[in-house]
C-alpha positions as CSV (number, residue, x, y, z in Angstrom):
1,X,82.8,193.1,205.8
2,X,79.7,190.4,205.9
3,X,80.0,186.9,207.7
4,X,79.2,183.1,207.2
5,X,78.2,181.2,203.9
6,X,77.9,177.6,203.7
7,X,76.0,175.9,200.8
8,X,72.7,175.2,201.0
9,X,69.7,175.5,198.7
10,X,66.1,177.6,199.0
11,X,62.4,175.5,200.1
12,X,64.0,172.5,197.6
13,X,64.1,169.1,198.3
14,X,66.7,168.5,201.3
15,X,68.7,165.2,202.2
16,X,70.0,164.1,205.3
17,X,73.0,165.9,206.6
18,X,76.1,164.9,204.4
19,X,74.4,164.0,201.5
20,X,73.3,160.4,203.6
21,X,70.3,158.2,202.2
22,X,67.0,159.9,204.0
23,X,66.6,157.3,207.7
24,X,64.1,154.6,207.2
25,X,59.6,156.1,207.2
26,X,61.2,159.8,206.9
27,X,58.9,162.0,205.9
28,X,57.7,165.6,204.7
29,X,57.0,168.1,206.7
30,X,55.1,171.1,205.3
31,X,53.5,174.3,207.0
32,X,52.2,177.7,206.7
33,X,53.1,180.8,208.9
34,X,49.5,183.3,209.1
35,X,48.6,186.2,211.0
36,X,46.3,186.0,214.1
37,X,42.5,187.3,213.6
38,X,43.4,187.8,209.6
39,X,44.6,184.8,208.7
40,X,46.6,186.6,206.4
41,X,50.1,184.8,205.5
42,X,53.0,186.1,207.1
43,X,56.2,185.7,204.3
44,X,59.6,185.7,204.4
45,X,59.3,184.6,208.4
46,X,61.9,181.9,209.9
47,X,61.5,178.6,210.8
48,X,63.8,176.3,212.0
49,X,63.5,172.9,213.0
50,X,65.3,171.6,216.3
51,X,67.5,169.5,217.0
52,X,68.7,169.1,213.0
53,X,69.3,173.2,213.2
54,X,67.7,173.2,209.7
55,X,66.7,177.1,208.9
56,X,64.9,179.1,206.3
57,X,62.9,182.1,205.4
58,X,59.0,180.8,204.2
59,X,58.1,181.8,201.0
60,X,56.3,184.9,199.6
61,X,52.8,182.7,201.3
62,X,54.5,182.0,204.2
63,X,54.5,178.5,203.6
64,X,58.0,175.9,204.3
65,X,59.2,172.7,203.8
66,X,61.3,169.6,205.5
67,X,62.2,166.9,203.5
68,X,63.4,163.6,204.6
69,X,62.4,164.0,208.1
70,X,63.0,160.6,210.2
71,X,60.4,159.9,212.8
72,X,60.9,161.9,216.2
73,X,60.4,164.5,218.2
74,X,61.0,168.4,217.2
75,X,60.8,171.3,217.9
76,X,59.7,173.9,215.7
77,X,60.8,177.8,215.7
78,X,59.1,180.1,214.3
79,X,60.2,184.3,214.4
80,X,59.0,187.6,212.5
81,X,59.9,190.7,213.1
82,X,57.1,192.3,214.7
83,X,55.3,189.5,216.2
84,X,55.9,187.7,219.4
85,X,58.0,184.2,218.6
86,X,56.7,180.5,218.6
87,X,57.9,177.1,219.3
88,X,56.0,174.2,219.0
89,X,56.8,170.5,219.4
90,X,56.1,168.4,217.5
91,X,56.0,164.3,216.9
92,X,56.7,163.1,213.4
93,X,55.5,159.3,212.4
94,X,57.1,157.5,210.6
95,X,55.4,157.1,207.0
96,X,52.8,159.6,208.3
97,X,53.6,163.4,206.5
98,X,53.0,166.5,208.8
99,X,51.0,169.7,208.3
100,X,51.3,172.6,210.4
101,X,49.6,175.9,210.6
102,X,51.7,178.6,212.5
103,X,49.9,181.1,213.8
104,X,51.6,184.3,214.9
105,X,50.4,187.1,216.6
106,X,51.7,191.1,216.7
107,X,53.9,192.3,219.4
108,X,52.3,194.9,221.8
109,X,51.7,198.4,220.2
110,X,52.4,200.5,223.5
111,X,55.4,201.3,222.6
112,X,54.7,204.1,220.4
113,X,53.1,205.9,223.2
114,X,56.8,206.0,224.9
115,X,58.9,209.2,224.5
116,X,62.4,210.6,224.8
117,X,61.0,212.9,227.1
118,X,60.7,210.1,229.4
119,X,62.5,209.8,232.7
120,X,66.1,208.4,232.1
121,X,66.9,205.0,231.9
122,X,70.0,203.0,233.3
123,X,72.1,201.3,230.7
124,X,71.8,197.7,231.7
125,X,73.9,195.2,230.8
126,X,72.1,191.7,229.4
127,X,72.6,188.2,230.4
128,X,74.0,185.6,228.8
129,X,70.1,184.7,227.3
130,X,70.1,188.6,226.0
131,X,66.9,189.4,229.0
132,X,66.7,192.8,230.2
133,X,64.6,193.6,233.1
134,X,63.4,197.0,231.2
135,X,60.2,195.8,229.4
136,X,60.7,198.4,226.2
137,X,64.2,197.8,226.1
138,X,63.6,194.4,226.1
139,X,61.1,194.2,223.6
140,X,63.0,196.5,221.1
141,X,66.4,194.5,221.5
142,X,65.1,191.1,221.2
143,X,63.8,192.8,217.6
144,X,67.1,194.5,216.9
145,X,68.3,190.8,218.0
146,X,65.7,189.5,215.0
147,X,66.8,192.0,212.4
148,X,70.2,190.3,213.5
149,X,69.4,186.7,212.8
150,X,67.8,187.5,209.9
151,X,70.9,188.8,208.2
152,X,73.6,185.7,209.8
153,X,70.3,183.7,208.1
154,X,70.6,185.0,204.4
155,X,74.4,185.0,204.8
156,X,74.7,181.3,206.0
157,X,72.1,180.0,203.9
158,X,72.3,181.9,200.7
159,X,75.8,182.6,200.2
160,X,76.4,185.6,197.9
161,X,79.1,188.3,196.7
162,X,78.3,191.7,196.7
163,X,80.4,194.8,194.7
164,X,81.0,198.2,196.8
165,X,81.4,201.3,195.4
166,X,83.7,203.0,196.8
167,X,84.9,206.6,197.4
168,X,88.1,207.4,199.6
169,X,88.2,211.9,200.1
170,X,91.0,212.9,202.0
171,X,90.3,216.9,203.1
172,X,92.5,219.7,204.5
173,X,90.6,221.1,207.0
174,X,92.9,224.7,206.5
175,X,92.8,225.3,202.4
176,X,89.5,223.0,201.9
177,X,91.6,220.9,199.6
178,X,91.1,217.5,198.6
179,X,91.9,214.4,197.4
180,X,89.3,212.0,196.2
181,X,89.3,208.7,194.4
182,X,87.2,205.5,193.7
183,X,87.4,202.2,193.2
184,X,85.0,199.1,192.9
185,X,85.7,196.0,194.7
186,X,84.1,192.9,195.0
187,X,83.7,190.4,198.5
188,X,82.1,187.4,199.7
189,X,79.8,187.1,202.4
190,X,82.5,184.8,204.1
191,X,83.8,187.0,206.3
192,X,84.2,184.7,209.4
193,X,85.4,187.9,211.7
194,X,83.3,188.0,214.9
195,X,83.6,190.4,217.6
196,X,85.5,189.8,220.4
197,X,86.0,192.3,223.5
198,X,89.4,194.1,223.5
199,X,90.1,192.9,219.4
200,X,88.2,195.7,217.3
201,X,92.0,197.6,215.7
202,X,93.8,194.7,214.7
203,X,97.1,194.4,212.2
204,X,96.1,192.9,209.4
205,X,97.9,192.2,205.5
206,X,96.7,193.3,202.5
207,X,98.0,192.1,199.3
208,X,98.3,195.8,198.1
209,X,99.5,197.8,201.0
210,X,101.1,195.4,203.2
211,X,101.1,195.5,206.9
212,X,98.1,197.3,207.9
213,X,96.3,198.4,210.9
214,X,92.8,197.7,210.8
215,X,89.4,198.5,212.5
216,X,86.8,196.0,212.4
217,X,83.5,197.3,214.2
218,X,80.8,195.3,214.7
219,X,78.3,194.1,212.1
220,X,74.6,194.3,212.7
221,X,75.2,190.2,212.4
222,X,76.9,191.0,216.2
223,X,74.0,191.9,218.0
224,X,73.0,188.3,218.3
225,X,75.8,187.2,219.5
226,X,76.2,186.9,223.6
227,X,80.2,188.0,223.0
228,X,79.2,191.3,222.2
229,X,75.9,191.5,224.3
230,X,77.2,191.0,227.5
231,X,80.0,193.4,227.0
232,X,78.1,196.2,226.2
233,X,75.2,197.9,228.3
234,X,71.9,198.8,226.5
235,X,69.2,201.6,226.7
236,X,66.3,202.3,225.4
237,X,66.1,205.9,224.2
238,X,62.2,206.0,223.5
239,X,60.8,206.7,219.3
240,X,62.0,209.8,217.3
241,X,60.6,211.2,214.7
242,X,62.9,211.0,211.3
243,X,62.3,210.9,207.9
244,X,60.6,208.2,206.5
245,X,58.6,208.1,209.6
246,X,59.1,207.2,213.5
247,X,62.0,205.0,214.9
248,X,63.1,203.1,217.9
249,X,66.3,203.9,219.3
250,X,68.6,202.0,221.5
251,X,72.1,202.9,222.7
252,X,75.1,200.9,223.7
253,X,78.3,201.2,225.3
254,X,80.9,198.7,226.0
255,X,81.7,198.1,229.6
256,X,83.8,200.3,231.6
257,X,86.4,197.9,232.7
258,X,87.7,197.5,229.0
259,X,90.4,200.0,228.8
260,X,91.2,198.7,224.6
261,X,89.4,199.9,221.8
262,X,85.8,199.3,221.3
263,X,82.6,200.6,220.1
264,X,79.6,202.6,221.8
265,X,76.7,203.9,219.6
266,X,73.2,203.3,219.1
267,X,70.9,201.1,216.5
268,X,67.0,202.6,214.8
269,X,64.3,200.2,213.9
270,X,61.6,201.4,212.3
271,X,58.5,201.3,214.6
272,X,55.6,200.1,212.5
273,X,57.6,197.3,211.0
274,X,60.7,196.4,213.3
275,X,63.2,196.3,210.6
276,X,66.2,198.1,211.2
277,X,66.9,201.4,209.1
278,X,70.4,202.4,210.3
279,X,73.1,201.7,212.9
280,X,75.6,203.8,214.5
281,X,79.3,203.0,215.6
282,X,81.8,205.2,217.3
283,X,85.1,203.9,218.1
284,X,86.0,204.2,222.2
285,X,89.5,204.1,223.6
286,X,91.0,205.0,220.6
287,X,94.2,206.8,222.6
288,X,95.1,203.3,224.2
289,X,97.0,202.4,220.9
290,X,99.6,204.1,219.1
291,X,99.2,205.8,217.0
292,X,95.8,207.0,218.7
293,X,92.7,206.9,216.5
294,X,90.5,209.3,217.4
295,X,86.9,210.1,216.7
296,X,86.1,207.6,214.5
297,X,82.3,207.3,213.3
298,X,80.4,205.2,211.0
299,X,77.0,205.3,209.8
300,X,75.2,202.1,208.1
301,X,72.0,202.7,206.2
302,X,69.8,199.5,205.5
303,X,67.5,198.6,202.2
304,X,64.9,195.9,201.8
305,X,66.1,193.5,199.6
306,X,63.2,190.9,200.0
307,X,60.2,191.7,202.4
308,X,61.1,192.5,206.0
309,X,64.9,190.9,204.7
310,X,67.2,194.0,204.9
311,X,71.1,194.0,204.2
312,X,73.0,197.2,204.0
313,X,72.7,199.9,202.0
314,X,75.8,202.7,202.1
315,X,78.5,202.6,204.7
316,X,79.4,206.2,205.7
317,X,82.9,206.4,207.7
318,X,84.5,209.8,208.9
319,X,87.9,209.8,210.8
320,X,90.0,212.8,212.0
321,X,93.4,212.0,211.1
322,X,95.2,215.4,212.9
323,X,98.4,216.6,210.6
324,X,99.9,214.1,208.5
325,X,103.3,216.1,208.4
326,X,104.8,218.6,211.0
327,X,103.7,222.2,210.8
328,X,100.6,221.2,208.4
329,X,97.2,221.2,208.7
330,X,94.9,219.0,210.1
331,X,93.1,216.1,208.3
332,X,90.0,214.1,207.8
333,X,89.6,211.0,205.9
334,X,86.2,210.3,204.6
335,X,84.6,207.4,203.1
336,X,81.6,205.8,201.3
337,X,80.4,202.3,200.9
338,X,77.8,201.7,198.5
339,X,76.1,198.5,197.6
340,X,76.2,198.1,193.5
341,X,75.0,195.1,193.2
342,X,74.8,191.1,194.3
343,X,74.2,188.1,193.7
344,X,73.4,184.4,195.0
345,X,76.3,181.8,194.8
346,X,73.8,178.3,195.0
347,X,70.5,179.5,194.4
348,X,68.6,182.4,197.1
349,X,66.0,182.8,198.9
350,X,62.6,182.1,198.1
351,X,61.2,184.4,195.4
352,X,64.6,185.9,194.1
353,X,65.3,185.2,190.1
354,X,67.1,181.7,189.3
355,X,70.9,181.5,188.1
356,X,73.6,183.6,189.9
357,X,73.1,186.9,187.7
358,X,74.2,189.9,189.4
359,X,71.1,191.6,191.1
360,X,71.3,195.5,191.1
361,X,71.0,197.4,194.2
362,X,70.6,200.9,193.6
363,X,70.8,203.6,191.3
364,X,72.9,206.4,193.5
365,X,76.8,204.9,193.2
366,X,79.2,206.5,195.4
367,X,79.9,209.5,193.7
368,X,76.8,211.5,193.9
369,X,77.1,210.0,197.4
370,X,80.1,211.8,198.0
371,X,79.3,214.6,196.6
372,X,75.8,215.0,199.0
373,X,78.5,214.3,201.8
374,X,81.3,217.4,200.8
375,X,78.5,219.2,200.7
376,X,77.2,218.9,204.2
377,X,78.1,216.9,207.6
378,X,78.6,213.5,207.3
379,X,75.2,211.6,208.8
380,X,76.9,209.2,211.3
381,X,78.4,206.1,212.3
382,X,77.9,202.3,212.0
383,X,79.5,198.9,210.8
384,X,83.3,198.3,209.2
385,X,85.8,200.6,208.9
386,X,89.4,200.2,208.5
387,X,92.1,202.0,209.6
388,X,94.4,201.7,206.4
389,X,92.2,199.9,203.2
390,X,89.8,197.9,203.3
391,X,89.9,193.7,204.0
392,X,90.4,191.9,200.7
């Protein structure tokens, strides 16, 4: 379901890569991430420090750490959502500790003058550095790009688990009958699946059913990778009006000349704050492999867990599955994801509670979700959704 996790701590004291002695005059290096005009701190932004590849969120005052860093040069990254990036270099003297102040300064605001009432746009495909030549598109992917990074961030370095809750409804479209059970499972935020063009249905084991058939669709965690940028073409469909207040919207669809399964479908960032509320997934091709999956959707809502740090929320999947014996009635299989609860394997980020105690993450469980959903069309499409059970 989730992706990477490999140890490492919070803003604590760091050590050479491999646990080596610090290299001889290493040194600290300390900063502070602020807001142009307000001097204001910006939290929870990330900096990472190049070539060591070192990355973390700032603190609740926007302030960082490097320990043990041996005399060079660097360059330091700096990216918000919402504000245009920075990179500094820097040079680091041996014995001689460093200071910075990062100043960062908002993104253009003209955006919320654009419309969906604006003349179409072509769906462009982006290079292998992510640019677009369309200058909304641009800026709204490079922060659907951020959202993205963010996420890989907490998952890489602050491993957790996570608990779903999960309803499976199976419904007869001809009596109205149905089936519904639930079950809690627990994973890891380990999953090293990426996307790859051609690979989303894939067979698969699982230790309770066997020899599966799996769908794997994209993660938000995908849309900084160049794998599954440049095989998808992007638009930007202007700012709609939802609840909980105005959103970006960009759509996607894979390239033409893939004739296997893959995924079109469109991602909404909140437009005063850039972080992403929901993403859409719809599964394309699904009649090249037998048996055909057709009209699959899923919906992914996200939550804050930290400031402007989001992770998802509910998973809502919906898939016709026609007649499952001859002469009956058609089918659909629905199902809901919901996040119960989480918690950091090695310590998490800055400003989360200390210890590994499990962290609750809502107060809705996926029963009353289900029930909103019988009642009502299901809202959408977004992130995994298996064709069989889930991954274990």
């Amino acid at each position: 379901m989730l992706l990477v996790a490999t140890s490492a701590g919070a803003l604590s004291a760091q050590v050479s890569p491999g646990g080596e002695p610090a290299a001889v005059g290493a040194v600290t290096l300390s900063g502070s991430v602020v807001q142009e005009g307000t001097g204001f701190p910006v939290p929870y932004s990330t900096v990472k420090l190049q070539p060591l590849g070192r990355e973390r969120f700032a603190d609740q005052r926007g302030a960082f750490v490097y320990y043990a860093v041996a005399p060079g040069e660097y360059q330091v990254q700096v990216r918000m959502l919402g504000y245009l990036p920075v990179d500094t270099t820097i040079r680091v003297h041996a014995n001689v500790p460093v200071s910075l102040k990062v100043t960062m300064i908002r993104i253009p605001t003209s955006l919320e003058e654009v419309q969906v009432s604006a003349p179409p746009r072509r769906c462009i495909f982006p290079d292998e550095q992510g640019y677009v030549e369309d200058p909304e598109l641009s800026a709204v992917l490079e922060e659907a790009k951020k959202n993205a990074q963010r996420e890989q961030l907490l998952r890489r370095t602050y491993p957790f688990e996570y608990r779903l809750v999960q309803s499976h409804e199976t419904v007869d479209l001809g009596d109205s009958t149905r089936s519904l059970k639930f079950d809690t499972v627990t994973f890891r935020s380990d999953d090293s699946w990426r996307y790859r063009k051609g690979r989303v249905v894939s067979d698969d084991r699982n230790r309770i059913f066997g020899e599966v058939r799996l769908m794997r669709l994209p993660t938000l965690a995908d849309l900084a990778d160049r794998h599954f940028l440049t095989a998808h073409c992007f638009k930007y469909a202007g700012v709609l009006e939802e609840e909980g207040g105005p959103v970006h919207r960009i759509d996607f669809s894979p390239d033409s000349g893939v004739i296997a399964p893959d995924v079109e479908g469109s991602i909404y960032i909140d437009s005063a704050t850039y972080l992403i509320r929901r993403a859409q997934f719809r599964l394309t091709r699904g009649g090249s492999v037998k048996p055909a999956i057709l009209g699959m959707e899923v919906t992914t809502t996200y939550r804050e867990i930290l400031p402007n740090v989001a992770l998802f929320d509910v998973i809502n999947s919906v898939q016709p599955l026609g007649a499952l014996r001859p002469g009956g009635n058609k089918v659909v299989f629905r199902e809901v994801q919901q996040l119960h609860s989480y918690r950091f394997l090695y310590g998490g980020p800055p400003g989360t509670a200390d210890g590994h105690k499990w962290i609750p993450a809502s107060k809705r469980d996926a029963r009353e979700l289900a029930r909103e959903d019988s009642a009502g069309p299901m809202r959408g499409p977004s992130e995994i959704g298996p064709v069989g059970p889930p991954p274990h």
